[in-house]
N, C-alpha and C positions, 0 to 999 in steps of 0.2 A: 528548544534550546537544551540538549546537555549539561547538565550539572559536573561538574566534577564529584571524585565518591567522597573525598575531605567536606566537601560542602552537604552532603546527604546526613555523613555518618559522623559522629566523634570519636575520635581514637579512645577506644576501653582500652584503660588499662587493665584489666584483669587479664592474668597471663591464660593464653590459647590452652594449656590442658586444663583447665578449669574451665571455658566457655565450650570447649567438644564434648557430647553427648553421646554415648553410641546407642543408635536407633537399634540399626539392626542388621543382620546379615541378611544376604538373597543369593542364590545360586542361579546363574543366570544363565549357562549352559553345565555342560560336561566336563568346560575345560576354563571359565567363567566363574567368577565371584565378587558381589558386590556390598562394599563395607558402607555402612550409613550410619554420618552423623548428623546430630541434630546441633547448627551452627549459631543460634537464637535467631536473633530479627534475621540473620542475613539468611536464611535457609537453611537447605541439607547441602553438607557435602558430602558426595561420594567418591568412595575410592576405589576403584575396579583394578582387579587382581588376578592374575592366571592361576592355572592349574597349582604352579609350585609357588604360591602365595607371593609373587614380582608383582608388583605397583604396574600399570597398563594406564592408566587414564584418572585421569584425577579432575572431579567439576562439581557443580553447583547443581543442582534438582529442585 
């Protein structure tokens, strides 16, 4: 049975620039770039980014 995420998680209050971490950058081709944060319990997210630094894809790791 599925949980809902309220029933997993508690809503932190501490504000989101405070709980992002940046891991680390990765170049993932030529024209590819991937930003990493460290999200605490909830994982990494990443932010994949083209050539001229535009947002592509944005998820969890």
């Amino acid at each position: 049975m599925q949980q809902r995420i309220s029933e997993r998680h508690t809503m932190d209050e501490t504000p989101l620039v405070e709980r992002l971490f940046l891991e680390s950058f990765e170049v993932t081709s030529a024209t590819e770039m991937d930003i990493d944060f460290d999200f605490g319990d909830l994982g990494m997210l990443v932010v994949r980014v083209d050539g001229q630094g535009r947002g592509q894809e944005v998820f969890f790791a």
